[in-house]
VOPAGU-2260 file (C-alpha; in pm, 1 decimal, decimal comma):
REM VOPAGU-2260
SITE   aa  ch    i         X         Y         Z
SITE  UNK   A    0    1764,9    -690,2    -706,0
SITE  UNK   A    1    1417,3    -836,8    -564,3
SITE  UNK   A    2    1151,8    -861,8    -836,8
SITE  UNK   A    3     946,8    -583,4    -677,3
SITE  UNK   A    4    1231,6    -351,9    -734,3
SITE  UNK   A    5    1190,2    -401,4   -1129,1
SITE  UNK   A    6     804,7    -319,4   -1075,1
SITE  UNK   A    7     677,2      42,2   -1092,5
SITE  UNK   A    8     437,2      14,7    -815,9
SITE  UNK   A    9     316,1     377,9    -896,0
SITE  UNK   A   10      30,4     300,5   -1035,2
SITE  UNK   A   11     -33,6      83,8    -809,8
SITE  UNK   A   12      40,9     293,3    -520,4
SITE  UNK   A   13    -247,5     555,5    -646,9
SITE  UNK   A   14    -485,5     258,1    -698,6
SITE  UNK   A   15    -426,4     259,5    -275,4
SITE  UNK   A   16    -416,6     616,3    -252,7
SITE  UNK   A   17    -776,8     702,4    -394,7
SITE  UNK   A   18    -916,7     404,6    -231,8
SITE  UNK   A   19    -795,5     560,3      79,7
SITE  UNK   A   20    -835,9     884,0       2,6
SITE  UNK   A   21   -1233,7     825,8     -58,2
SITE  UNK   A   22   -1274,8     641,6     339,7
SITE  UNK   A   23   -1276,3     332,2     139,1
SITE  UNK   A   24   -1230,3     -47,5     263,1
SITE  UNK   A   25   -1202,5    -166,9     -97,1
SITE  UNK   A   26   -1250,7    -129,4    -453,0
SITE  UNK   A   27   -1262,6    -265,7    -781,8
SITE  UNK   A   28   -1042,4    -219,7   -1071,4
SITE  UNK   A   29   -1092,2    -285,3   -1436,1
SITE  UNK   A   30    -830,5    -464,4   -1653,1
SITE  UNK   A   31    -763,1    -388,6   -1970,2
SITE  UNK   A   32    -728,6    -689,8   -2256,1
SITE  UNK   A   33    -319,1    -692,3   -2251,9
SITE  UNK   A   34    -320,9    -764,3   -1847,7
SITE  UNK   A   35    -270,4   -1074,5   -1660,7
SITE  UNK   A   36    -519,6   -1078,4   -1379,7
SITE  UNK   A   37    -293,7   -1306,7   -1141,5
SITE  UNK   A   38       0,3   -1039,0   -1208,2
SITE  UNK   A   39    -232,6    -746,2   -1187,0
SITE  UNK   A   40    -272,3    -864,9    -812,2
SITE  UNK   A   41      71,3    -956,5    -681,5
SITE  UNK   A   42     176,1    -616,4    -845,6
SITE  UNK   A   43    -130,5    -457,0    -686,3
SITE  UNK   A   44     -51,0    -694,0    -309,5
SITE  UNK   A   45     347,4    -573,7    -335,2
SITE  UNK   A   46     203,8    -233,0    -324,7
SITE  UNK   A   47      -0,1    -301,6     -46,6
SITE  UNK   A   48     275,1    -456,2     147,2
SITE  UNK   A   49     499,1    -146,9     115,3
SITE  UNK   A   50     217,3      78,1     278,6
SITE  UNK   A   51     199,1    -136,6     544,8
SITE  UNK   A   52    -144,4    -262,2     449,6
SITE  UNK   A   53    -318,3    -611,6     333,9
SITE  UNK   A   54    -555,6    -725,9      59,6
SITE  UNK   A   55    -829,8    -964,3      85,3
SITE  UNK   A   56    -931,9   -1079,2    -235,8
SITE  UNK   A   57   -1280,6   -1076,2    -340,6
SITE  UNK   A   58   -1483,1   -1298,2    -596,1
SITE  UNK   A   59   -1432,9   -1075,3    -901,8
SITE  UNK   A   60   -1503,9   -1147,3   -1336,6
SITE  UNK   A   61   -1213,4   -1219,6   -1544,1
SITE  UNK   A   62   -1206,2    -854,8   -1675,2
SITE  UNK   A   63   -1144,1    -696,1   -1276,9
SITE  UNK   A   64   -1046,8    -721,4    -974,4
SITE  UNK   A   65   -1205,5    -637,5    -671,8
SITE  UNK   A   66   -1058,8    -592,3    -301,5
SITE  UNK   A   67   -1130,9    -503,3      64,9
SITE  UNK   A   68    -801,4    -348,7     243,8
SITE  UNK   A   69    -692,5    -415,1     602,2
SITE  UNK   A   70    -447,3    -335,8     846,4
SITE  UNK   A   71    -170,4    -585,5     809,5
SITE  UNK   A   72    -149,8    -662,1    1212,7
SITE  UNK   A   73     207,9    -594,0    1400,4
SITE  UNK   A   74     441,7    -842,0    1440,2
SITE  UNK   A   75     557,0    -914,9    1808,8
């Protein structure tokens, strides 16, 4: 089993979802104490990945993370 199988990407999924949902290119999400930032984002890029889409990481404090979103470009 890959490691993104043992991840609920749910959350992660509606993180996408209301980003999208809004005409967004991006957002910013706040972590709470407990979280890992560098796990918040693979979690949050896996997701991404799935929906066919890529994340460009923006400069960001330690307590969030902020994003733009872009097409991930088709493979020949």
């Amino acid at each position: 089993m890959a490691a993104g199988d043992r991840v609920d990407l749910g959350p992660y999924f509606a993180i996408l979802d209301a980003v999208q949902a809004q005409g967004g290119a991006g957002g910013t999400v706040r972590l709470d104490p407990e979280e890992r930032k560098l796990a918040e984002m693979r979690r949050l890029s896996m997701a991404a990945r799935r929906r066919g889409l890529r994340l460009v990481w923006l400069y960001s404090s330690a307590e969030e993370i902020s994003f733009r979103v872009v097409a991930r470009p088709k493979r020949r």
